[in-house]
Backbone as CSV, one residue per row, in Angstrom:
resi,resn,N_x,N_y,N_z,CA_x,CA_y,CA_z,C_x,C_y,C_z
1,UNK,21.246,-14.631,3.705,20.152,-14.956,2.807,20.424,-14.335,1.433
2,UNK,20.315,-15.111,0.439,20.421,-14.212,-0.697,19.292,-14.172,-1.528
3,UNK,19.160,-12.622,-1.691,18.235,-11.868,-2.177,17.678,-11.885,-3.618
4,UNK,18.500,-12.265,-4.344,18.508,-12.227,-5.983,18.535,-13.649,-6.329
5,UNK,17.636,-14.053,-7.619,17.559,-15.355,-8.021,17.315,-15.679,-9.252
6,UNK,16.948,-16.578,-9.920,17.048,-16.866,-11.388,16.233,-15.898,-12.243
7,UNK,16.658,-15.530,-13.244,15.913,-14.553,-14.075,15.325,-12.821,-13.849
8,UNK,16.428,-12.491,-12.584,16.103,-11.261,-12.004,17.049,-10.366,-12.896
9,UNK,16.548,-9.423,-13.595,17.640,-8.197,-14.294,18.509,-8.119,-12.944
10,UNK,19.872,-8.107,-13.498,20.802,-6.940,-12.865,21.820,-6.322,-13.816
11,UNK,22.447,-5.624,-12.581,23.779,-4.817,-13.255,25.025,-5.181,-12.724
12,UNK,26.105,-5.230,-13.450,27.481,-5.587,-12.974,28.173,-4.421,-12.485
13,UNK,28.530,-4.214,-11.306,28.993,-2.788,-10.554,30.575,-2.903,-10.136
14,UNK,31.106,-4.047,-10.477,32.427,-4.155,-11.016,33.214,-5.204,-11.607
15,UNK,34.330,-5.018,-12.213,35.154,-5.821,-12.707,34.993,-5.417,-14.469
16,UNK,35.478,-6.565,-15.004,35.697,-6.618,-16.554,34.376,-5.605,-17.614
17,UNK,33.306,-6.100,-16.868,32.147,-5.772,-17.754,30.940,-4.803,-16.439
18,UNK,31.893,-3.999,-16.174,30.815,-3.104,-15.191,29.718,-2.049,-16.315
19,UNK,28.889,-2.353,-15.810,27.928,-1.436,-16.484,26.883,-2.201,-17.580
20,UNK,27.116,-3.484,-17.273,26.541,-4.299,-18.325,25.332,-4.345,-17.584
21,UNK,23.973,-4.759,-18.324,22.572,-5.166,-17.900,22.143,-6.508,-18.404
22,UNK,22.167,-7.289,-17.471,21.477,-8.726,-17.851,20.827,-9.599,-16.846
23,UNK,20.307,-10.838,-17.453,19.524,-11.668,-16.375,20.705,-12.471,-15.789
24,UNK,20.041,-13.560,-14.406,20.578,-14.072,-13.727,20.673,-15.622,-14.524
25,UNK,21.218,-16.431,-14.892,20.872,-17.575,-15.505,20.972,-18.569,-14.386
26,UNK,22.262,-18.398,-13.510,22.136,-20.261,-12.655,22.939,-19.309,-11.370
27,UNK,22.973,-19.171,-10.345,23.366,-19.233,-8.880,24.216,-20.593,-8.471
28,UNK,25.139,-20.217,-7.971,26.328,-21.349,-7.675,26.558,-21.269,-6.313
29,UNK,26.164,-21.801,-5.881,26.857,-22.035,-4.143,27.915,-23.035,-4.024
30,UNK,29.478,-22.943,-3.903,30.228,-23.433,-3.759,30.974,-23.263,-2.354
31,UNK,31.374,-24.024,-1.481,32.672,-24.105,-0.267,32.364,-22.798,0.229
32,UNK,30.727,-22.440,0.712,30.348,-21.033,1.706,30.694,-20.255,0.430
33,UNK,30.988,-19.756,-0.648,30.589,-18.825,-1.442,29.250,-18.660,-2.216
34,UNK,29.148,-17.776,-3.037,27.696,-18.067,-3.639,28.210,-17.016,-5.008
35,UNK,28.318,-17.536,-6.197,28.651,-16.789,-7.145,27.491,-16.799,-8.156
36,UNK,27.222,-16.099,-8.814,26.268,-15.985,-10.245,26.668,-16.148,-11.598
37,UNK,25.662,-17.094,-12.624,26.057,-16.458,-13.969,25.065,-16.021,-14.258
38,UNK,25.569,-14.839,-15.343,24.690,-13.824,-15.782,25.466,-13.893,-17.257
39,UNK,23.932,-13.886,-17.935,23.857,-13.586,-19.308,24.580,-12.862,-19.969
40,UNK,25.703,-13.347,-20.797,26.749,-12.602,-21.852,27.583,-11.711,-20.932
41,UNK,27.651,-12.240,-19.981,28.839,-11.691,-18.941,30.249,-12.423,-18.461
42,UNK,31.280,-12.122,-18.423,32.021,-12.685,-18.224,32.535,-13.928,-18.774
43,UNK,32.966,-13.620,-20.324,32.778,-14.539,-21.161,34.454,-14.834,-21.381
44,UNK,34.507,-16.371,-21.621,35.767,-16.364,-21.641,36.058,-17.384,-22.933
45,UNK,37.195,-17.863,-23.563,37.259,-18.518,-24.665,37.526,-20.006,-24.186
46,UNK,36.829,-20.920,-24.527,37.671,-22.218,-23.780,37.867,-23.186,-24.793
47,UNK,39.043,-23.563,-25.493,39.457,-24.601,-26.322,38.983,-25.912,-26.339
48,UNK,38.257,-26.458,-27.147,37.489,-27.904,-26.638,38.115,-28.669,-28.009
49,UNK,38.358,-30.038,-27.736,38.608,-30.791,-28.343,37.669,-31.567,-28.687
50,UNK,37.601,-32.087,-30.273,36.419,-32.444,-30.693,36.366,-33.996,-30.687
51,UNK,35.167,-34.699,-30.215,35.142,-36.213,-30.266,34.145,-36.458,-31.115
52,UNK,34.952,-37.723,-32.132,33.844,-38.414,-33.208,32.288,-38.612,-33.146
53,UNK,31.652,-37.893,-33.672,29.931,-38.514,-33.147,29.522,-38.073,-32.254
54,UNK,29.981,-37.440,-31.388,29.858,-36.593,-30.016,29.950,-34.727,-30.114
55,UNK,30.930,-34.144,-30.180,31.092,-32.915,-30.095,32.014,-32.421,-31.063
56,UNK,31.607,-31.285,-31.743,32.912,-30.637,-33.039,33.883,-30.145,-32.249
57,UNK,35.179,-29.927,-32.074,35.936,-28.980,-31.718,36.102,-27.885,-32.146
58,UNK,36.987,-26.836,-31.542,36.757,-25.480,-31.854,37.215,-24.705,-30.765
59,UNK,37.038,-23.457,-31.074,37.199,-22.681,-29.753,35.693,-21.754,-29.017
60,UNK,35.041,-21.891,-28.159,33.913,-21.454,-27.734,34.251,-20.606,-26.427
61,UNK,32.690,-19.928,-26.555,32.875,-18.947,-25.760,31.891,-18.782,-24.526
62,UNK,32.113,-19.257,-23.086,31.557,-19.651,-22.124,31.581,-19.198,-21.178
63,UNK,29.590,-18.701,-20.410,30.153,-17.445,-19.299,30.332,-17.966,-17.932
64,UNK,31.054,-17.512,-17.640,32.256,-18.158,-16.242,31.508,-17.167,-15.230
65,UNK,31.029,-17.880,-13.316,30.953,-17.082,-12.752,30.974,-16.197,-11.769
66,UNK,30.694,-15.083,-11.378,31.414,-13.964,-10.608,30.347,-13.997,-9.621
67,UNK,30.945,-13.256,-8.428,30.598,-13.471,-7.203,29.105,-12.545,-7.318
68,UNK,28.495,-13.046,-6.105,27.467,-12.476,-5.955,27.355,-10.941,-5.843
69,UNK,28.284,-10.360,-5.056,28.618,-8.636,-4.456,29.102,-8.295,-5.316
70,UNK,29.684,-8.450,-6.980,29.535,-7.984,-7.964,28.684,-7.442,-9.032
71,UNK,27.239,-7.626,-8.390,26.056,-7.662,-9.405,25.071,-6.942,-8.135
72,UNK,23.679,-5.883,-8.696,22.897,-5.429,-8.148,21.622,-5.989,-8.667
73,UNK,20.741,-5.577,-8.310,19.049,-5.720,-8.767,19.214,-4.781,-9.402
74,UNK,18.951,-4.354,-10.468,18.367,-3.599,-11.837,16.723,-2.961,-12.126
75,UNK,16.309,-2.095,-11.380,15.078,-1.437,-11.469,14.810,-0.784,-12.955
76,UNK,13.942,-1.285,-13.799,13.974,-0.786,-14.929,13.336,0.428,-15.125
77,UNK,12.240,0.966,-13.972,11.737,2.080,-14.163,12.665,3.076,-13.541
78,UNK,13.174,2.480,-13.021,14.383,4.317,-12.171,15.523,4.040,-12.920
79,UNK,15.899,2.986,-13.553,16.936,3.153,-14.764,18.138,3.156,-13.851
80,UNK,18.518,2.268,-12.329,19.248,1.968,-11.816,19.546,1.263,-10.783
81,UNK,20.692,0.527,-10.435,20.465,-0.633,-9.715,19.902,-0.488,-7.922
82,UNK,19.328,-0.671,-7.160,18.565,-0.607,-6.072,19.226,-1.640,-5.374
83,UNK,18.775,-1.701,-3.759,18.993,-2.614,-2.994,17.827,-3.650,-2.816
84,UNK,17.255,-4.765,-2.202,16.213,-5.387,-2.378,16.043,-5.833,-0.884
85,UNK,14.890,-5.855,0.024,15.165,-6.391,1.575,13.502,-7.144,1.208
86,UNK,13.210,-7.870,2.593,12.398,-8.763,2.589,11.696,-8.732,3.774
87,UNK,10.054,-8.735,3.681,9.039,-8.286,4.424,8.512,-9.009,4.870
88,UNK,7.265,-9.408,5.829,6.631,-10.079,6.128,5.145,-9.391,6.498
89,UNK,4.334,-9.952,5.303,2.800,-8.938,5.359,1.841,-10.405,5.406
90,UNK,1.124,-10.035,6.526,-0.026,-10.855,7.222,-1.080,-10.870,6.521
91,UNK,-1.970,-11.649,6.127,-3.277,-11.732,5.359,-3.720,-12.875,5.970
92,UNK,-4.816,-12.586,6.925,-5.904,-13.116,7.687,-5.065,-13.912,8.366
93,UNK,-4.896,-15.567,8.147,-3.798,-16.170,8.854,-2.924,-17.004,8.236
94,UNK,-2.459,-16.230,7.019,-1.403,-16.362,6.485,-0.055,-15.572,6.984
95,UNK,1.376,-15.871,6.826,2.398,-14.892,6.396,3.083,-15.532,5.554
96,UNK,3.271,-14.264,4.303,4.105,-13.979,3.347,5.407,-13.373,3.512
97,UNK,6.269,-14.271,2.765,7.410,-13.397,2.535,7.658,-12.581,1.578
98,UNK,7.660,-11.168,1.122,7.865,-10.863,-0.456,9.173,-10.410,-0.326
99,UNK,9.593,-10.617,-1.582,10.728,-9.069,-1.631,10.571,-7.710,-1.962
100,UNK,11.275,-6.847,-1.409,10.772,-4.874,-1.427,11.806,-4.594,-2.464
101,UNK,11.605,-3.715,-3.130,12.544,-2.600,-3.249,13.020,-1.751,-2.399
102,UNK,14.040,-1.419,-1.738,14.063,-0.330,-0.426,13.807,0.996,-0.748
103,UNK,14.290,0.954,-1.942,14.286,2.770,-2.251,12.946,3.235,-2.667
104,UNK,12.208,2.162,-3.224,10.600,2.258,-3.417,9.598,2.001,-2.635
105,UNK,9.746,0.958,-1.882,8.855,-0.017,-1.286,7.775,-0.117,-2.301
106,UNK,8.107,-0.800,-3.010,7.388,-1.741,-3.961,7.578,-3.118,-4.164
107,UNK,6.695,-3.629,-4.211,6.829,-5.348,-3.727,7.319,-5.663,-5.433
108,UNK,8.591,-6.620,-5.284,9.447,-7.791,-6.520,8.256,-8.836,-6.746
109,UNK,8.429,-9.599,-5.456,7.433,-10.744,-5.667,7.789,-11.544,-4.473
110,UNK,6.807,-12.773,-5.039,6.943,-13.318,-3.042,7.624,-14.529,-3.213
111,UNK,8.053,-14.441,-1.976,9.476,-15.029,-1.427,8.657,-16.740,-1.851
112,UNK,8.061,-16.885,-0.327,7.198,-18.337,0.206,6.277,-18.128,0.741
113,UNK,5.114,-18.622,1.319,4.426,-18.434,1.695,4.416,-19.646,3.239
114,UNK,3.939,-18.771,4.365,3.906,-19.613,5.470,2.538,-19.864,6.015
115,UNK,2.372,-21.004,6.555,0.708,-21.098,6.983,0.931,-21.112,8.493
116,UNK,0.166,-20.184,8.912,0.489,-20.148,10.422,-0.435,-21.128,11.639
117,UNK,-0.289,-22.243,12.460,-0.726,-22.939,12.903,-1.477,-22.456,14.026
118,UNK,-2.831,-22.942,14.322,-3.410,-22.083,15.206,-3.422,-22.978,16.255
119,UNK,-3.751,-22.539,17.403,-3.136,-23.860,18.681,-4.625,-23.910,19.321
């Protein structure tokens, strides 16, 4: 299951740009992998050729992206990256899914919500 999703701060905990802080922009699930891009991370130069009426050419700079187990959740009040697990809290005859912080137990936000069928 993966835990982290569009617009969640994190941190990059390795490779080129470890130590960087940014959001999540798009999640990629490719051939059983699942990679992330993240904002002004992993930026690379890519030569584009320019077509009439369509696009200028040039050289631009486009963020390419890195695997999921490269990046953490980003807690802005403890000023470091945390793990994130997922709960299930009952309200009357509802269940919710939220996400926790582990090191806090403080609720992220909620997952989905399930309506439980009564027989």
């Amino acid at each position: 299951m993966i835990k982290l999703k569009k617009g969640d701060p994190v941190i990059v905990i390795a490779g080129k740009d470890k130590g960087k802080i940014s959001k999540i922009k798009q999640i990629v699930k490719k051939d059983g992998k699942v990679k992330v891009i993240v904002e002004g991370v992993n930026l690379v130069k890519k030569h584009v050729r320019g077509i009439e009426g369509v696009r200028e050419g040039g050289i631009y700079e486009v963020e390419r992206p890195i695997d999921i187990s490269n990046v953490a959740y980003y807690d802005s009040n403890l000023q470091k990256p945390v793990k994130i697990g997922v709960k299930i809290i009952e309200e009357g005859d509802k269940k919710i899914k939220v996400r926790v912080n582990k090191k806090t137990g403080e609720i992220i936000d909620k997952v989905w919500e399930k309506i439980k069928k009564e027989v």
